[in-house]
N, C-alpha and C positions, 0 to 999 in steps of 0.2 A: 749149569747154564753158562754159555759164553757171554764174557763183559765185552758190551761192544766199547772201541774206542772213543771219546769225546769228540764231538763234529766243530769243528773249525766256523766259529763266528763271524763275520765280517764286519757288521754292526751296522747302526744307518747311520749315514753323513745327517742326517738330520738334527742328532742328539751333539754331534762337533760342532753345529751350528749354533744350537741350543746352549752351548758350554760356553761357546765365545762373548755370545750376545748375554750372558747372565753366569757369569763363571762359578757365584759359587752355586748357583745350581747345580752345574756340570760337577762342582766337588759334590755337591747331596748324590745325586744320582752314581757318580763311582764308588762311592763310599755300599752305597746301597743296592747297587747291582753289582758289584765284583764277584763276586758267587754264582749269582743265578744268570748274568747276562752279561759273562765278559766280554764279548764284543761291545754290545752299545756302552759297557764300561768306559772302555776303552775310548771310545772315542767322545763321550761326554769328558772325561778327563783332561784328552788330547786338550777337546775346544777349550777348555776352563785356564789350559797352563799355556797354550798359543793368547789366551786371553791378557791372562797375567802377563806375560815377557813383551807384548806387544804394548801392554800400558806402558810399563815399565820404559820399559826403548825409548818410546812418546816422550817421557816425562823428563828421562833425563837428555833428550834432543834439543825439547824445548828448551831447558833449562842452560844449554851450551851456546843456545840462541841469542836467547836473553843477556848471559853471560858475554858473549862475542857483542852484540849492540851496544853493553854500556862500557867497554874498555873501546 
């Protein structure tokens, strides 16, 4: 019998929404679908680490803010 090829995922924006809004969720869920749902992996992931670098960015903005007011 022929192996058919693996079908190209696309994932649902639903799950990058779900990753930003609660990131380490989005890590549970790529941890736990990489295998069987690389797509919505994928893009629970995506949201999780847009999540992270977006604090991040935030944090250290703020912080140049604060920094620039009191000199």
């Amino acid at each position: 019998m022929a192996q058919q090829p693996p079908t190209q995922e696309q994932g649902n924006f639903g799950f990058a929404v779900l990753g930003f809004c609660i990131p380490i969720v989005g890590l549970v869920l790529f941890l736990v679908w990489n295998q069987d749902r690389p797509g919505d992996a994928k893009m629970a992931g995506i949201g999780a680490l847009v999540s992270v670098i977006a604090g991040i960015l935030f944090y250290v903005l703020g912080f140049l803010i604060i920094l620039g007011g009191a000199l």
